[in-house]
VEXDREN-2710 file (C-alpha; in Angstrom, 1 decimal):
% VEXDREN-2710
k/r/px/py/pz
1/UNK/-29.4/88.6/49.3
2/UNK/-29.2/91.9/47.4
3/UNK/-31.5/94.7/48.9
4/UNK/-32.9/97.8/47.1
5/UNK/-30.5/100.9/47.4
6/UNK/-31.6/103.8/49.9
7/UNK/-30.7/107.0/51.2
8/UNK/-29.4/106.4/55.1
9/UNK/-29.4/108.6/58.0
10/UNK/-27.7/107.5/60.4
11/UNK/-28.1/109.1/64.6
12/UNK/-25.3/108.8/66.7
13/UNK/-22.8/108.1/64.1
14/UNK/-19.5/109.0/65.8
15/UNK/-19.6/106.9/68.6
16/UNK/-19.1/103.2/69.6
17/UNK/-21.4/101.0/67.4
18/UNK/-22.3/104.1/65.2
19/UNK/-18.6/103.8/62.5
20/UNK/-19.5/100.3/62.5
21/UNK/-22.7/100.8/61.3
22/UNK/-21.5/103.8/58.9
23/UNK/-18.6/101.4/57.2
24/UNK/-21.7/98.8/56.5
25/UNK/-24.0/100.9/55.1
26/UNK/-21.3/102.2/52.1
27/UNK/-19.9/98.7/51.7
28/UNK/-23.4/97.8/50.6
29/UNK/-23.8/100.9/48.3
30/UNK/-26.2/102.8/50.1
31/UNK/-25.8/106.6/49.8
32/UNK/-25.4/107.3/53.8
33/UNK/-25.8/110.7/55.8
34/UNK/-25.1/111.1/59.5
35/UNK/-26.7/113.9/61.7
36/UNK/-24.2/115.0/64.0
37/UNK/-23.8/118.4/66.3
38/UNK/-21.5/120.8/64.7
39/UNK/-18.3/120.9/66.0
40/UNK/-17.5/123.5/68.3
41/UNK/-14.8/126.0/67.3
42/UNK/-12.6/124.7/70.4
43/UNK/-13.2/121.2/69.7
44/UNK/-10.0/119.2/69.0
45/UNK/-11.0/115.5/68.4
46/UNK/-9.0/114.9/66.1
47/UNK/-10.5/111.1/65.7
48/UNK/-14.6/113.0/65.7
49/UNK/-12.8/115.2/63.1
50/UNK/-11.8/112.3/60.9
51/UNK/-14.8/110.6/61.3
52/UNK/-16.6/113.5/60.0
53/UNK/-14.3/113.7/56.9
54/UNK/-15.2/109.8/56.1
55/UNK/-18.6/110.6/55.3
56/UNK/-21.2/113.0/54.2
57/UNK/-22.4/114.9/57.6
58/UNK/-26.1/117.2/58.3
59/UNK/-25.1/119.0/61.3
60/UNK/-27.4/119.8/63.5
61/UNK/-29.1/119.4/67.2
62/UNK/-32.1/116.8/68.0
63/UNK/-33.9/119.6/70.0
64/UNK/-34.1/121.6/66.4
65/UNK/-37.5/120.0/65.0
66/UNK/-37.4/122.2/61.8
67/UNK/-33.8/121.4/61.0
68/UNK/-34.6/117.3/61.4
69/UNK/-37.6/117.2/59.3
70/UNK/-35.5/119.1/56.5
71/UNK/-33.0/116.5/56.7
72/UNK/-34.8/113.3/57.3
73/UNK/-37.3/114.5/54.4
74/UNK/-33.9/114.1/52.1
75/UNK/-33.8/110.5/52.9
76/UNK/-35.5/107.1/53.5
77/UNK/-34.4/104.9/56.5
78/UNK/-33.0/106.2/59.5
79/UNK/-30.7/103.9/62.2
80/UNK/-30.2/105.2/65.4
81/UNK/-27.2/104.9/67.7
82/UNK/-27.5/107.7/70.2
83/UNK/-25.7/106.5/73.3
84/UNK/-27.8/105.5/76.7
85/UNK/-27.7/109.1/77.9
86/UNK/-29.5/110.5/74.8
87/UNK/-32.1/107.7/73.9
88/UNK/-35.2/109.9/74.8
89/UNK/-33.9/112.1/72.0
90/UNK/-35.0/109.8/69.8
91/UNK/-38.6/110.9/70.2
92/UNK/-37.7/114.2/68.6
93/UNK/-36.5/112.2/65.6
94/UNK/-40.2/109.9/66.1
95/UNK/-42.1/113.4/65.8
96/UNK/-40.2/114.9/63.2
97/UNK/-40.4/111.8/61.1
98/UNK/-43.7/111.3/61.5
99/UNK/-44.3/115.4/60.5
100/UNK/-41.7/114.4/57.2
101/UNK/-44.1/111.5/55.8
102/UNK/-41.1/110.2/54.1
103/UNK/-39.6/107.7/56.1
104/UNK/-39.8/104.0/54.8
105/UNK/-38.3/102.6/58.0
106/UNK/-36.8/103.4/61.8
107/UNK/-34.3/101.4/63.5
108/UNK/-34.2/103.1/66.8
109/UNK/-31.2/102.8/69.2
110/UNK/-31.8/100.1/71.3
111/UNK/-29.4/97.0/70.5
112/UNK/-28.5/95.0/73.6
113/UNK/-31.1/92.8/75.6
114/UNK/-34.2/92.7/74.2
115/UNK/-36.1/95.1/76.2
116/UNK/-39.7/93.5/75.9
117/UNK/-39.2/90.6/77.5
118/UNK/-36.1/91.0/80.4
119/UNK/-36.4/92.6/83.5
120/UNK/-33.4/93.7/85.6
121/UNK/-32.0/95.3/88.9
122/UNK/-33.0/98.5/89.1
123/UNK/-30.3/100.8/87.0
124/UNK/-30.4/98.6/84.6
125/UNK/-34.4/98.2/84.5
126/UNK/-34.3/102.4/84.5
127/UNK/-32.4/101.5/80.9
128/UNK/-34.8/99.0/79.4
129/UNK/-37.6/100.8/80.4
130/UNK/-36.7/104.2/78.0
131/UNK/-36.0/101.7/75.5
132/UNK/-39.6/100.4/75.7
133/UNK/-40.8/104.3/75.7
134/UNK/-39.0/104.5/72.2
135/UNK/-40.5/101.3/70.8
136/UNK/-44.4/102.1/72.3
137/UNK/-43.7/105.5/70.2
138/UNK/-42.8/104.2/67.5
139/UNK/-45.7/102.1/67.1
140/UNK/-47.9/104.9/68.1
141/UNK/-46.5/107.1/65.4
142/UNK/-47.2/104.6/62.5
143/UNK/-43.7/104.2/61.7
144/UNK/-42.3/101.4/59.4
145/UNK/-40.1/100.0/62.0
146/UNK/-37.2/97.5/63.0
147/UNK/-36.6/96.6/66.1
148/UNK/-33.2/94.9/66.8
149/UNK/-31.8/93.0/69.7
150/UNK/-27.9/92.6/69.2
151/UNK/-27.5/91.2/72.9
152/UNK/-23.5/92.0/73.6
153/UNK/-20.8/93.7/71.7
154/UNK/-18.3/91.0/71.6
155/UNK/-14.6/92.7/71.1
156/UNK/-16.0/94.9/74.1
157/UNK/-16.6/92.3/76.1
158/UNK/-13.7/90.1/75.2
159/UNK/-11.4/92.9/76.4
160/UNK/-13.6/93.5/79.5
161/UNK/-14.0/90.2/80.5
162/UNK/-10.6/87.9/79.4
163/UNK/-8.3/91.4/79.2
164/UNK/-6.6/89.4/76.6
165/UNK/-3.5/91.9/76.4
166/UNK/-2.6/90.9/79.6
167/UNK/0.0/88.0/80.5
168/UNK/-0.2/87.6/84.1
169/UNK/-3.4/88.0/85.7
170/UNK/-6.6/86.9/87.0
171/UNK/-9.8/87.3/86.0
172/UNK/-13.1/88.0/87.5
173/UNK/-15.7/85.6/87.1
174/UNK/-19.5/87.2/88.1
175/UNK/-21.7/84.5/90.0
176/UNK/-20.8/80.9/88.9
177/UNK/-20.0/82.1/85.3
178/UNK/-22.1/79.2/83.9
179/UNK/-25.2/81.3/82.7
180/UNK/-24.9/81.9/78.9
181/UNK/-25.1/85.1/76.9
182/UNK/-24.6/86.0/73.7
183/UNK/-21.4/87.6/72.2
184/UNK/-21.8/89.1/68.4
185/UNK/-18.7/91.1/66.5
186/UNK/-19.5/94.0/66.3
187/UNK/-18.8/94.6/62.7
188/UNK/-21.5/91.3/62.4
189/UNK/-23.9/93.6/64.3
190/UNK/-23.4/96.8/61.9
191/UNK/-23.9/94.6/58.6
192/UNK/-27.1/92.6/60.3
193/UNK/-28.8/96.1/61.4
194/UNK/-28.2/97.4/58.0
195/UNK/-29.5/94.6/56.1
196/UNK/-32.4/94.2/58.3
197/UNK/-33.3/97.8/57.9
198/UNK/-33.5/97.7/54.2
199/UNK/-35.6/94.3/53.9
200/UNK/-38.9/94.0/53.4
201/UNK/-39.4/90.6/55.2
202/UNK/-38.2/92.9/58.5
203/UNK/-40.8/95.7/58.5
204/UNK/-42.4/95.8/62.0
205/UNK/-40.5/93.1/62.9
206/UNK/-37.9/92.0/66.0
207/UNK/-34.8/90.9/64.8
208/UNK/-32.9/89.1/67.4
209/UNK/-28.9/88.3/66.9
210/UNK/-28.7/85.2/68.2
211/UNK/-26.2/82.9/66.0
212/UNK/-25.6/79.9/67.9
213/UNK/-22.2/79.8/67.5
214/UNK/-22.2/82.8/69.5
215/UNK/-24.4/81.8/72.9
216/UNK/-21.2/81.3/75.6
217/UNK/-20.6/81.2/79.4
218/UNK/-18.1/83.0/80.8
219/UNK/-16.5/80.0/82.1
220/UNK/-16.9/78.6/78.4
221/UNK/-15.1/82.1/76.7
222/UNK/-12.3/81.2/79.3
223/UNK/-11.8/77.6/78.9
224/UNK/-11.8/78.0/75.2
225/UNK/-8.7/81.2/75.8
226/UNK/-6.8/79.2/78.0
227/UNK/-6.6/76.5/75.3
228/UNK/-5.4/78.5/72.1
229/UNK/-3.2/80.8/75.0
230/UNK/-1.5/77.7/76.4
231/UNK/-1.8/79.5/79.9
232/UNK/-4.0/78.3/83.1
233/UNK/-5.7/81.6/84.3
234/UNK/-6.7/81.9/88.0
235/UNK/-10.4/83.2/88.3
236/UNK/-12.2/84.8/90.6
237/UNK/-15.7/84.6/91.7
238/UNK/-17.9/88.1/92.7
239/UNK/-21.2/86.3/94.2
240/UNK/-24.3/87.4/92.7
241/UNK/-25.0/89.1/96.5
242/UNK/-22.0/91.2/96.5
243/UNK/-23.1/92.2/92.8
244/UNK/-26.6/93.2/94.1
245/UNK/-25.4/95.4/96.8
246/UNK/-23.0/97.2/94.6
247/UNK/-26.1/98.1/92.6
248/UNK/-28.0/99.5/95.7
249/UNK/-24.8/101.0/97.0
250/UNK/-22.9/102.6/94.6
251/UNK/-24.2/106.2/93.0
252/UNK/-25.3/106.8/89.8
253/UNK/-24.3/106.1/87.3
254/UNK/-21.5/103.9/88.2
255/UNK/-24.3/101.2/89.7
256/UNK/-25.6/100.7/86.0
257/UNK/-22.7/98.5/84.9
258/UNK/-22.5/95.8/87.5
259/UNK/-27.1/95.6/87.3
260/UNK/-25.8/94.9/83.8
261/UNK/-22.8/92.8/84.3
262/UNK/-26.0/90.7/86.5
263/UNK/-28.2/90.5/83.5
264/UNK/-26.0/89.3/81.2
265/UNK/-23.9/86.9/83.2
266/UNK/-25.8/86.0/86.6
267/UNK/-29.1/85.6/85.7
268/UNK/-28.3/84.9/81.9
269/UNK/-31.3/87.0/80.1
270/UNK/-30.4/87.2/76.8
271/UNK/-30.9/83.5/76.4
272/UNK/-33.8/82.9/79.3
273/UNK/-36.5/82.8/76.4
274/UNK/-37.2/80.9/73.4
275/UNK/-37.3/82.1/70.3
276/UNK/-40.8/82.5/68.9
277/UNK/-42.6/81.9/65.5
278/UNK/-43.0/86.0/65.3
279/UNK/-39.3/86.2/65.9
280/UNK/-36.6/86.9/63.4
281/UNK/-32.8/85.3/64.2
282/UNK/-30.8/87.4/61.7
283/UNK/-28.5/83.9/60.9
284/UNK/-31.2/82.4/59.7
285/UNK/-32.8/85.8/58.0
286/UNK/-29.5/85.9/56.6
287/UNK/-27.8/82.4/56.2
288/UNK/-25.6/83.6/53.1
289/UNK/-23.8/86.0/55.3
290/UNK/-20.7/84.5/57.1
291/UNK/-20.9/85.8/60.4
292/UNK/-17.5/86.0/63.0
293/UNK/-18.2/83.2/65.6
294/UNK/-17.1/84.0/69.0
295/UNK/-14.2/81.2/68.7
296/UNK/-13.3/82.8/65.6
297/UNK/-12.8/86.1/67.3
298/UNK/-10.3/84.7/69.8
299/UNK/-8.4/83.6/67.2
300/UNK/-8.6/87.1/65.8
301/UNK/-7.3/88.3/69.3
302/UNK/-4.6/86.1/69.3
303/UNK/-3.4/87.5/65.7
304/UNK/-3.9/90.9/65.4
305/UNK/-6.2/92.1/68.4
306/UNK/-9.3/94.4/67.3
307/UNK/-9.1/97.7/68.5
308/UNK/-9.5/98.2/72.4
309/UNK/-12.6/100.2/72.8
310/UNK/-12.5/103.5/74.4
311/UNK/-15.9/104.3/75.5
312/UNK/-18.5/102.6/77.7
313/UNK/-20.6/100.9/75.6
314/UNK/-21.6/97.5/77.8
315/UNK/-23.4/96.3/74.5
316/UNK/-26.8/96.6/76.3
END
């Protein structure tokens, strides 16, 4: 389905999910911007620096109001990707949009569980509960608005949970590894956001990434490896008690990724609710686009393995 062209900003577009969502946006033809912080003098990224060469960067801070409405006054839909510890930023970019009065739609940064209708363990819950702060402000401000549950990253947690590059191992199996999540490629993610951001049907809407080719246990993702590996793995269970405690036990903010680990895979939230009437599933919004299936990825891994991911995204 073809979409009308725009002029994209894009928040946070250096990091994990961000290139993704950059490389979508230009392979449909939209004209695409990021707003990044300029590089310090001293700053020898070399892979930030490349980055920055691949596409047309506005530099600039999120605390500077006067530089952000400039900018977001030059273009028409704005994605967000800033990373967990900057998601209250994103109510700078709320205010300055709203003082722009250009802005035909806001995706904000939010693209794991969806938020509205989970609850979790404590550092976890801390999470969710920023990301309803951005959505209530959103609605508050008037905004044209998509909000988009992507549930998990799935090369992330392909690596994390089967470490695929690995021969002899075992792997860690959290609770009884039969509650089921859902896993969607990244690059799937990226194109779904993009599309969904530029569609009418979408505006105020949810949009939920849910393709049921995707929805897998962990004791399904490892069946289904030890098949097209050859190999019997040994697993080994972490009971949903010692999970809990690590939560209460460890500091902050290592305690966030096993309240998330018990989301996902204990108490199985991203698939504990149906699907509503109001509620968009972006393969059906989109059934022409061919999305990666999560059995289709492991063959993928067994080929020519996606780049490992270097930074701690957890996909929620």
């Amino acid at each position: 389905m073809a979409f009308e062209k725009s002029k994209i900003l894009i928040f946070g577009a250096t990091g994990y999910l961000g290139t993704y969502l950059v490389k979508a946006s230009i392979s449909m033809g939209h004209d695409t911007y990021t707003y990044t912080r300029p590089l310090k003098p001293n700053d020898n990224n070399s892979s930030k620096l490349q980055r920055l060469r691949e596409f047309e960067s506005m530099g600039g801070e999120l605390d500077d109001h006067e530089k952000l409405v400039s900018v977001l006054r030059q273009v028409e839909v704005v994605i967000s990707a800033l990373p967990i510890p900057q998601y209250l930023k994103q109510l700078n970019i709320i205010q300055a949009m709203k003082d722009a009065g250009t802005i035909k739609r806001f995706v904000p940064s939010e693209y794991g569980n969806e938020a509205d209708r989970v609850t979790a363990l404590p550092p976890f819950e801390a999470m969710l509960s920023n990301k309803r702060k951005i959505r209530r402000a959103t609605e508050a401000a008037g905004l044209s608005y998509t909000f988009i549950s992507a549930n998990s990253l799935a090369v992330y947690f392909v690596n994390y949970l089967l470490h695929p590059e690995e021969k002899d191992h075992q792997l860690i199996i959290y609770g009884s590894g039969e509650a089921k999540a859902v896993l969607n490629y990244e690059e799937d993610v990226a194109t779904y956001i993009v599309m969904a951001a530029t569609d009418p049907r979408a505006a105020n809407r949810l949009v939920i990434i849910r393709p049921p080719d995707n929805v897998v246990s962990q004791l399904d993702l490892i069946s289904s490896w030890e098949k097209k590996t050859g190999r019997n793995i040994k697993r080994v269970h972490v009971p949903e008690e010692e999970i809990i405690k690590q939560t209460e036990t460890l500091p902050s903010p290592e305690n966030v990724p096993p309240a998330i680990l018990h989301n996902i895979f204990v108490k199985g939230d991203q698939t504990n609710f149906e699907l509503t009437e109001e509620d968009l599933e972006a393969s059906e919004l989109y059934p022409e686009y061919k999305y990666t299936s999560i059995d289709r990825l492991l063959d993928v891994f067994l080929v020519k393995p996606p780049s490992k991911p270097k930074l701690a995204s957890f996909g929620a």
